[in-house]
C-alpha positions, -999 to +999 in steps of 0.1 A: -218+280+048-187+271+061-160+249+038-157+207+055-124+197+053-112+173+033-078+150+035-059+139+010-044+104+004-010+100-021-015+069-049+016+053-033+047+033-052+064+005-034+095-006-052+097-047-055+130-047-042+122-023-013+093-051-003+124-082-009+144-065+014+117-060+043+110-095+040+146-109+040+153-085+069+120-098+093+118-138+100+088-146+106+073-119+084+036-131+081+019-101+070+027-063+060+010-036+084+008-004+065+003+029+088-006+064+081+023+092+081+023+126+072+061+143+069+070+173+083+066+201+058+052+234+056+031+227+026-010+227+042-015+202+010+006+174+015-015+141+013-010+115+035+013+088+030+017+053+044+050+036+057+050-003+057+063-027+086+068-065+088+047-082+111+061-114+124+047-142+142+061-158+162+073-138+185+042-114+177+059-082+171+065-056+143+100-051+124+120-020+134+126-019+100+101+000+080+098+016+043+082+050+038+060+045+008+070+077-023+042+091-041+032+083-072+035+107-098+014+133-079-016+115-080-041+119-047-080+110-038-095+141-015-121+126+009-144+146+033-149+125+065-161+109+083-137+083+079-120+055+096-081+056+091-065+026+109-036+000+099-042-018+064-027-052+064-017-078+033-008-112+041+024-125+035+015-149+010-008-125-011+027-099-015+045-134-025+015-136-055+022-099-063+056-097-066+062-132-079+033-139-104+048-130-139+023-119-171+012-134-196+045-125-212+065-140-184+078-104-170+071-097-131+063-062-118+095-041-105+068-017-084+036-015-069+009+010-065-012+014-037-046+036-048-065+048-024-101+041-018-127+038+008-151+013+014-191+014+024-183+019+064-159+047+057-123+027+063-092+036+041-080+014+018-056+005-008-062-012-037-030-028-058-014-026-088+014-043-104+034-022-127+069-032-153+093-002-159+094-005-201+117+021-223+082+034-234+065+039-201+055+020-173+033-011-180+001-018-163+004-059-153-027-077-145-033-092-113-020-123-104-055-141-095-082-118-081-078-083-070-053-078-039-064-051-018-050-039+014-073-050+046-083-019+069-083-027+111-079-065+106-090-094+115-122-074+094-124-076+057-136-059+038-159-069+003 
């Protein structure tokens, strides 16, 4: 029987002040477009990961600055296809409620993580966390409202 290969996706950290500066350096951000990279390397294991540009509107077109998204303490989902991989998107205004929306205890996050998942029709997505650096380990913050996930191949959405 022969072995189906599988793929696998990096949980991804975005620093808060990595997204800040995308946004200060892209007027007319309105939404972030996350797409798929793989670095060069000569290890056959190395998981996808994603790098993030601003989209702005007007003049409808995407930032030439970009962030490459680190992994996340070594963390990665292994999926078998099929599956869709195409650009995840989150609107402007839901990173604003991420990065801005403090606790309970009044503390916003200083990083986000990006897990991966996938959804009934087989499309990659992300789903976020909020995270505070704290001198006995990172902190797990709720979300700021409902769950923000990434949106794969907008304008779809996913539920």
């Amino acid at each position: 029987m022969e072995e189906i290969q599988t793929l696998k996706f990096f949980w991804l950290k975005y620093e808060i002040s990595a997204i800040q500066a995308l946004i200060n350096n892209s007027p007319g951000i309105d939404s972030f477009v996350f797409s798929y990279f793989f670095a060069a390397t000569d290890d056959d294991s190395k998981p996808l990961q994603l790098i993030s540009y601003a989209h702005m509107s007007p003049p409808n077109q995407y930032s030439s600055y970009y962030d490459t998204l680190e992994d996340y303490n070594n963390n990665a989902l292994e999926l078998s296809g099929p599956l869709i991989m195409s650009n995840n998107v989150i609107s402007l205004a839901d990173m604003l409620l991420l990065i801005n929306t403090p606790d309970p205890d009044g503390d916003k996050p200083d990083y986000l993580v990006f897990i991966p998942n996938v959804n009934d029709t087989r499309h990659i997505y992300y789903d976020v966390n909020r995270y505070k650096r704290s001198g006995t380990g990172d902190v797990h913050q709720p979300d700021p409202s409902a769950p923000i996930n990434t949106n794969p191949s907008p304008p779809a959405t996913i539920s």
